[in-house]
Each structure stands twice: as C-alpha cells, then as structure tokens.
N, C-alpha and C positions, 0 to 999 in steps of 0.2 A: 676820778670818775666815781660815780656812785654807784655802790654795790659791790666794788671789788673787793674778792677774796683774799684775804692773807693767806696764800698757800703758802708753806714750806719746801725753800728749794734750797737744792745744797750747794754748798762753799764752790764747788765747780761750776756748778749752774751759773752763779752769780755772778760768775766771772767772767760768762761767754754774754757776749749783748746777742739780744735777739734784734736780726733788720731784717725789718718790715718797707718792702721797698716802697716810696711815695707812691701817694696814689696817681698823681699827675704823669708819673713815669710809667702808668701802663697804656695799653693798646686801646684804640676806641673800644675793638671787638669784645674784649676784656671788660671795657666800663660798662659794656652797656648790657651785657650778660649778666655782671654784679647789679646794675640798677633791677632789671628783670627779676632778679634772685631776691633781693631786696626789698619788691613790690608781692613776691611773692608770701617771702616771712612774714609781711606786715598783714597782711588778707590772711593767712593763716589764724593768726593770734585774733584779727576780727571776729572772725567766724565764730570762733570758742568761746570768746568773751560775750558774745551775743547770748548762748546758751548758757553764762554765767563758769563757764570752766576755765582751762587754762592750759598749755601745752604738758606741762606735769602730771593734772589732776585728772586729764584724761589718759593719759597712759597708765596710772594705777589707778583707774576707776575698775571696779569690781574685785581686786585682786586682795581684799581684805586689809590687815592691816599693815604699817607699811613697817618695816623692818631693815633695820640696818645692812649690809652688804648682800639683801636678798639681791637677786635680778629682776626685774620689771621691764616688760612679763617675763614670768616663770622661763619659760623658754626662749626667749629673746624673740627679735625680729626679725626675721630673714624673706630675705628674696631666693628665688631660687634664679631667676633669669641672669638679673645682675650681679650676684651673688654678695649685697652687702647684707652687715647685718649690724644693729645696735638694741642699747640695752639702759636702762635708767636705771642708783643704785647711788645708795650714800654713805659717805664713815667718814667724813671731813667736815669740821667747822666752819664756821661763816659762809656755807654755802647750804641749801637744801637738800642739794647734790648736784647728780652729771651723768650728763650719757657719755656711755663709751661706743664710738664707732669703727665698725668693720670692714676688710675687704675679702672674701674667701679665696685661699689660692691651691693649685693641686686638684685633688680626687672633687669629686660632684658624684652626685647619685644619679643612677641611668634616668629615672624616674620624678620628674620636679613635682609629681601630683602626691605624691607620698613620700615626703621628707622626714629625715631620723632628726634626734632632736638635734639645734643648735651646735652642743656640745661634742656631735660626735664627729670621726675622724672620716666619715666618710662624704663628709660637708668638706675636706681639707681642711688645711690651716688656716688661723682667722688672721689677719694682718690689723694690727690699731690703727688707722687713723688719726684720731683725734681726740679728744675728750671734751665734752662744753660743759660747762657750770650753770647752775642755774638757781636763782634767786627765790625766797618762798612764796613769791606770785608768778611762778612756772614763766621767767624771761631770760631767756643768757647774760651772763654779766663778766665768761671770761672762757676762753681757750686754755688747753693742756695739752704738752706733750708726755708721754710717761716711759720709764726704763719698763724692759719687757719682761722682768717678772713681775710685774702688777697685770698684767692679763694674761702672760702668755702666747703662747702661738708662734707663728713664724716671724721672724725679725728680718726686715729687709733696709737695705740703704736708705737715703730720704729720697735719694734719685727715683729710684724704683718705686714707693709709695705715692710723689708727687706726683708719676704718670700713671697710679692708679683711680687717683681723685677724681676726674670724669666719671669715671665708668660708676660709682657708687648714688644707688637710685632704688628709691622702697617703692615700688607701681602695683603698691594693694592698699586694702584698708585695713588691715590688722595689725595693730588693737587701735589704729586713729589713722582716718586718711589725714586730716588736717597736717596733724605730727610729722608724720611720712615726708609729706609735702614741704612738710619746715625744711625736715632735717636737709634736704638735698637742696633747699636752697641756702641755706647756711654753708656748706660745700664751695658755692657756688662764689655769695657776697662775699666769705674770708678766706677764700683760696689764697691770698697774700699773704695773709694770717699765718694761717694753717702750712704751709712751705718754709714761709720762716723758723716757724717751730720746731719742723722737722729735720729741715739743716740744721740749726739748735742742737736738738737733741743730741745727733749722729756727735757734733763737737764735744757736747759735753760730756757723751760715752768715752768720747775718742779719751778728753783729757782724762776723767776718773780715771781709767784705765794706767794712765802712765803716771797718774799719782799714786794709786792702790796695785801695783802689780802683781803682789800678790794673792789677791781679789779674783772674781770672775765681775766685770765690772754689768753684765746684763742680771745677775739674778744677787746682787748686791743689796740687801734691804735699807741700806744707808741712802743709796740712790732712787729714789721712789717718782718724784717727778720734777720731769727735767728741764720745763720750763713753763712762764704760767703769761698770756696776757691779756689783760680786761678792753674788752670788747661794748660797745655800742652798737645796735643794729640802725637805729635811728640817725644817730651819729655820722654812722658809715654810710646810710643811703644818702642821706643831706650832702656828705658830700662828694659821692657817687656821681649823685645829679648835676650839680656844678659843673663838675669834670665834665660830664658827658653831655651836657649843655654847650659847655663852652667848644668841647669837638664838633661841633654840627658848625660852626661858625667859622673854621678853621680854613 
C-alpha cells in the first residue's frame, strides 16, 4: 500500500498476527455506519482542500513553528461532554506524524465552562485509544497500537476500551471543526481496525511479560509500539459500499 510506515515493532509484536475480521463478516448496521463514517472523512478532507489546507495543517495553523514531540495544540483537544480528547505530534520516520486519541475516565470537573488544562488530574485519567499516522499531505496512511508508557494514563483491557469507542466524539470547533469531524469518523470507518489492535496489543503485553519477567512489561521502553496497520480510507469505503450494496439485495 502506499505510504506505509516502517514502524518498528518488537520481536513479540511480530509474533502475534493482528485479525482484522472480513469485512463481509459484519452486520448490515455496522456496514452502513462505516459507509456514513467514510462519506463523512471524505467531505471532511473536501472542504480543507478547497481552502488549499489539509487535516494537519490546520491543526497547527497558528501554533508557530512546528517541533518535534510538542503537542498540537498546546493543550490538546478536549471535549468536556463526551470527554474525548486528541492531540497531533511527531518523533518517527517515514511518517509526518500522528494523533494520539483519548477517552477520559474517573474525576470530571463540576464545571465543563471552565476546564483545567488537558493534563491535569482533575480531567481523570486519559485512556489511548488509538494512534493514526499521517502522511506529509495531512491523510492517514496507518493505525497504532502503543504500550502505556508512551502516553501514560490509565491502562484498561481492550474489552473495556472497545466498549469505550462509541462514546468518543469532539462536538466543537476548536482548533478545526472539519478535523473534529474526521476524527470520529475515522472511530467509526476502522472500528474493525482499531479492535483488532487492541486485542493485539493486550496479547502482545501478555507475551513480553512472560518473556521479560523480570521487566514491568507496561513501562518497558523496549516495548514502544505494539502494533502498526496501514490503512486506506478510500480503499475501505470502496469497499464498504460493495458490502453494503450488496446487503440491500439480500
């Protein structure tokens, strides 16, 4: 596929497959959510490109220049309703970089009109989600899973993060409604994706661990990311549609 990332994943990684269940094997309701999601992404990237931007280059529009493991924006993104929250930021090769997305879990602030910054504890703990990569004309080009000392935060099962995946939704405009709008349909088109990854991961913690015993195998800097797969949007609505063509007929 073009544009994939050579990420570096380790000798555990490698060993676990990541399955991505066929697309054929989901539910109409499922297909046709991912097509929506997918018609969504696509108008997203329209809209920016009309204005000559790009889902990147407006997320660090104004924020000067752009710098290696900054955050972008400064103080991430958060919702306070939904309580997700992501962040754009780069220190890997053959990528431009990646957002890293959230789910907040625990404490909330009484008050969603006046939020402490991103970082702080009274937002609770952030949960990862996911990670996407993104090519130097601001498009995805590949999903990640990551061991949780790369962001931190609360660590939960993938059972528990996968039934957190709906609920993650940016319903403002800051610092891009467009972006906003990507991100949760991206959620939405590689839910398959992104599940897979996540059971992934948990396996490939589980093995390090009973290779490295005596390790903590969550804040192991050997273990960095734990699994990587290159995505299509195009690809995937193409054939999204199909499928879900062919269910009306059924």
């Amino acid at each position: 596929m073009r544009g994939e990332v050579a990420v570096e994943i380790s000798p555990a990684a490698a060993r676990q497959e990541i399955q991505v269940p066929a697309l054929a094997s989901l539910p109409r309701a499922r297909l046709r959510a991912m097509l929506m999601a997918g018609a969504e992404a696509l108008e997203c990237r329209r809209v920016l490109e009309r204005g000559g931007i790009n889902l990147v280059s407006d997320v660090l529009r104004g924020h000067g220049e752009f710098v290696e493991y900054e955050h972008y924006p400064k103080d991430d993104v958060y919702d306070s309703e939904s309580r997700s929250q992501y962040y754009y930021h780069a220190h890997r090769a053959d990528e431009h970089g990646h957002f890293h997305t959230f789910l907040r879990v625990g404490a909330s602030p009484e008050n969603g009109d006046d939020l402490p910054a991103a970082d702080s504890p009274d937002l609770g703990e952030a949960v990862h989600l996911i990670g996407i990569s993104m090519n130097a004309y601001g498009w995805p080009i590949g999903l990640f899973a990551a061991n949780r000392w790369v962001c931190g935060g609360a660590w939960l099962p993938a059972t528990e993060v996968i039934n957190m995946l709906p609920g993650f939704r940016i319903d403002h405009a800051y610092p891009s409604w467009p972006v906003n709008r990507w991100m949760g349909a991206m959620m939405v088109l590689f839910r398959p994706h992104i599940e897979a990854l996540l059971n992934h991961r948990d396996a490939v913690i589980e093995a390090w661990a009973s290779i490295h015993p005596e390790k903590v195998a969550f804040e192991d800097r050997e273990l960095e990311v734990t699994g990587y797969l290159p995505i299509s949007v195009e690809e995937t609505v193409q054939s999204v549609r199909a499928l879900a063509g062919e269910s009306r007929h059924r």
